[in-house]
N, C-alpha and C positions, 0 to 999 in steps of 0.2 A: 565488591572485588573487581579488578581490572582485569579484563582478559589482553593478554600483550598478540600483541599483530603477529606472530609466530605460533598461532596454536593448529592446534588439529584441520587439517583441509581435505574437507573430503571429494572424491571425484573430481580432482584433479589432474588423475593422468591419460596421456596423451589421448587415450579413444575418450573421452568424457565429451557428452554433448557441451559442456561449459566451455570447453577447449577451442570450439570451432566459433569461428566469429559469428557474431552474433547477427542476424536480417531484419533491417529496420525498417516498420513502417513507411512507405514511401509515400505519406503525404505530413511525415514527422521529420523531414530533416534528409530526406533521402533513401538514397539503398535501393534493397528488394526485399521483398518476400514472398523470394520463391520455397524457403526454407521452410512455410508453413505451407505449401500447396501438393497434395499427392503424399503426404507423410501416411505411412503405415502405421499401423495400432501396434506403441514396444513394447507390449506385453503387459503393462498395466492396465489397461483398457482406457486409455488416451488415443483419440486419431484427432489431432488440430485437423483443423474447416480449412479448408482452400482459401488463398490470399484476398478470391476476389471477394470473397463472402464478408472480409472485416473493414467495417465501417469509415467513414472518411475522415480525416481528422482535420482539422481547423487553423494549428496555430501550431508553428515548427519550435517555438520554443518550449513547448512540450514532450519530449522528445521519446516516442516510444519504439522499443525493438525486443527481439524475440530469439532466444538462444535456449532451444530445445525446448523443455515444459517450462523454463524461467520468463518472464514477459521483466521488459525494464522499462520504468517513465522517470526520466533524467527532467529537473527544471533549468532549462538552460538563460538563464539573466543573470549571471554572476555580476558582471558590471551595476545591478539593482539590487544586490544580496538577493539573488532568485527571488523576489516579487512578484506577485501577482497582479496584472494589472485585467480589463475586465474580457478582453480578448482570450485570455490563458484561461480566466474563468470557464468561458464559455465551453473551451473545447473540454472539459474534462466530462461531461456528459458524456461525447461521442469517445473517447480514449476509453472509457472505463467499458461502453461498449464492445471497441474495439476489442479488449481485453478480455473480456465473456465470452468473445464469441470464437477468439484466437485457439482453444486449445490447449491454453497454456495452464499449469497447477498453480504459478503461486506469481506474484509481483514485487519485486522490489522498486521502492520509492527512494529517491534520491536528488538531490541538488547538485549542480554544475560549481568546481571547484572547491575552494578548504575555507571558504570564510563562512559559510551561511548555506543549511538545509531551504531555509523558507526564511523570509523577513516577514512574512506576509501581506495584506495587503495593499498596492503601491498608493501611497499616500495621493501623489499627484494625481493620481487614476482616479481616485473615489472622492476626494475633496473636491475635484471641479464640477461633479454631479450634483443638482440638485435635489431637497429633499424627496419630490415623488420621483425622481429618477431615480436616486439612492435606494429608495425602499423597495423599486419595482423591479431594477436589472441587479445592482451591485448583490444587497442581500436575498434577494430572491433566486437570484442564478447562484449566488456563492453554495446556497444552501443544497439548489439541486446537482453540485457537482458535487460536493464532499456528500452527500447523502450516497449519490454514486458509488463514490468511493469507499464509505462504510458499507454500502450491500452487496460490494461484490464477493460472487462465489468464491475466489480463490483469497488466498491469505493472502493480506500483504506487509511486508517486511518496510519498514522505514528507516533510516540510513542519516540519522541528524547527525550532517558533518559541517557542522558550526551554529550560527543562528538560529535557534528554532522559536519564533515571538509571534506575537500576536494570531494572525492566519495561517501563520506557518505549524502553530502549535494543535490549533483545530483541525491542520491537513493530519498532523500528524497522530491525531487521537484518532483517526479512522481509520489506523493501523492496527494490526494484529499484533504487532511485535515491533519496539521501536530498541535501535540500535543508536545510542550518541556513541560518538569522537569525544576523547580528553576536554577540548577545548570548547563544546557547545554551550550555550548559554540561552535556558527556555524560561520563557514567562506568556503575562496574557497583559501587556503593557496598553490595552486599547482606552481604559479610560482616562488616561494621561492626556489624550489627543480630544478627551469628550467628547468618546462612543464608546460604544460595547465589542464585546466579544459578537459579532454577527452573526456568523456563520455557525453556528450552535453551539458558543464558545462557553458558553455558559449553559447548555445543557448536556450532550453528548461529553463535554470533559468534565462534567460533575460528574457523569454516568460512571466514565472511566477511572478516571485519579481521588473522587470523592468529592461533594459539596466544599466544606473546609478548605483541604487546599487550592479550590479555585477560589474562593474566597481572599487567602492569602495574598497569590499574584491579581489577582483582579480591581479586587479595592485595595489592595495593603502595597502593591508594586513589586510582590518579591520575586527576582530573579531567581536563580537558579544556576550551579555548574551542572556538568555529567555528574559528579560522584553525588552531590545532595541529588538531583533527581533520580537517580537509581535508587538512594535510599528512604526516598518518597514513593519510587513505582512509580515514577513519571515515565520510567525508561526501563527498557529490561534488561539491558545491559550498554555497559562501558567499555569501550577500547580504544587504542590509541591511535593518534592523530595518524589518518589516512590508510587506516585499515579497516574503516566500518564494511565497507560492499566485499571487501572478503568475508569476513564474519556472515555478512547477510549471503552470499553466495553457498557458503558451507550450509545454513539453514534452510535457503532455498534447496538442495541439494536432499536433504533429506525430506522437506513436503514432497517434492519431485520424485518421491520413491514411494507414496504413498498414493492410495486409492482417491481420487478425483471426487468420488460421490460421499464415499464417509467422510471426505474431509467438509464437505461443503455441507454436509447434513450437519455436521458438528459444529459449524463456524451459525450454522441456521439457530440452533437449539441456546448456543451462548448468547446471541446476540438478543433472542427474546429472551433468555434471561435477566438480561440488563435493561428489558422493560422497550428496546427497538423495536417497535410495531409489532407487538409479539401476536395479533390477530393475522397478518399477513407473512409474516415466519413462520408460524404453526401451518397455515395452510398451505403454502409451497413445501413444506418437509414432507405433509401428509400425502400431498400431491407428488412426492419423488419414491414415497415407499408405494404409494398404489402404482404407480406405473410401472417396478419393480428396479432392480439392479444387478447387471450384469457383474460388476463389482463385486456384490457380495456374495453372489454364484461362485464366482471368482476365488475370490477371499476365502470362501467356505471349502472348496474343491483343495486350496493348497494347502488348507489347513487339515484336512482329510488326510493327505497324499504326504506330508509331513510326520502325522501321527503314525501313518500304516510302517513309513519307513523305521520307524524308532522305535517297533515293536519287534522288526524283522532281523 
């Protein structure tokens, strides 16, 4: 089912942190961020870290910023169908940093323009490498940035507004929650070019979508619209052309209303579910309930103070 560009939009009006422009990493493209420095705790037990505390970023085509609890990283190479070449690589280590250490609840992932999420990896980039370069920087970095990218604490939302192939479709299997556009078209087309899926394209998307259908697009070439990948669970939902990051924005909106640690204990406990390092998941979850949670003090105190009220 298609959700149409007019549905429900929450925290929209005029006081909403969404509302206020967003502060962008100033070594992603510009800005400030002073938006995240001296913020007070709003009541959920959020206080974003001071600007200077988040990490440096790399490469301006990556383009991250930060509007209240939401963090945003924009791939800005449309003239490449947003491509990765091995510079964009690189930075998504320190971005994903940047991002943990921001403050921030939840991340929406997105592509610059209406033709292409991700094309994935930029051909000319990686074909002029040679094999032990190839295996040492291209797959070896690809992997510790999307790895990145799948352990971070916060959810993140992804925004397939057009292309989503090859590397594009691995960035986007380290999504929590993937949103296509009408017109997206996903697959894993790498061995057409004789190579693989690198970047765990063949394990983390077997994790997610199932063995089989990576099998499908992998050896078999098949494409994919939005409406067939939704009804595959490639995507979790479908909307129309150039309403994806509202959609993701309304979802951001509701993580962003949510406890910070339950959320990130929870994303902790699925992910070793799906067999992610489930020795080093298990032990960070264990290691956040021993240290305790203000959160669930929290949580428990309003849910007390809730109950007392609805008996009175």
């Amino acid at each position: 089912m298609r959700h149409p560009a007019g549905g429900r939009r929450l925290g929209r009006h005029r006081n909403s942190p969404r509302a206020r422009p967003g502060t962008r990493h100033p070594a992603a493209g510009g800005g400030s961020s002073r938006g995240l420095a001296g913020t007070e705790a709003d009541g959920r037990g959020v206080v974003p870290r001071p600007a200077d505390r988040v990490a440096a970023v790399s490469d301006p085509r990556l383009d991250l910023s930060f509007d209240g609890a939401v963090a945003r990283m924009t791939i800005r190479r449309a003239e490449k169908l947003n491509a990765l070449d091995a510079a964009m690589v690189d930075a998504l280590v320190p971005l994903c940093r940047a991002v943990e250490r921001s403050g921030a609840k939840v991340l929406i992932l997105t592509g610059e323009g209406d033709k292409s999420f991700c094309a994935g990896g930029d051909v000319a980039a990686w074909s002029a490498l040679g094999p032990a370069e190839f295996a040492r920087h291209w797959i070896r970095d690809g992997h510790a940035g999307l790895d990145a990218l799948a352990r971070l604490s916060q959810p993140v939302i992804a925004v397939l507004n057009g292309h989503c192939l090859g590397g594009g479709l691995e960035l986007a299997a380290c999504a929590d929650y993937r949103i296509a556009e009408g017109h997206a078209r996903i697959g894993l087309p790498e061995t057409s070019l004789g190579i693989i899926p690198g970047w765990s394209g063949t394990q983390r998307t077997a994790r997610r979508f199932g063995p089989q259908l990576v099998r499908r697009m992998s050896l078999f070439g098949e494409v994919y619209s939005a409406d067939e990948a939704l009804r595959l669970s490639l995507v979790d939902k479908v909307v129309d052309k150039g309403s994806g990051l509202a959609a993701a924005e309304d979802l951001a909106a509701i993580v962003a209303g949510r406890s910070a640690t339950a959320t990130e204990l929870a994303k902790m406990l699925i992910n070793a579910a799906e067999g992610e390092e489930r020795e080093r998941v298990l032990d960070a979850f264990a290691g956040r309930i021993a240290a305790g949670s203000d959160d669930l003090r929290a949580g428990l105190a309003a849910f007390r103070e809730k109950g007392l009220r609805s008996r009175d």
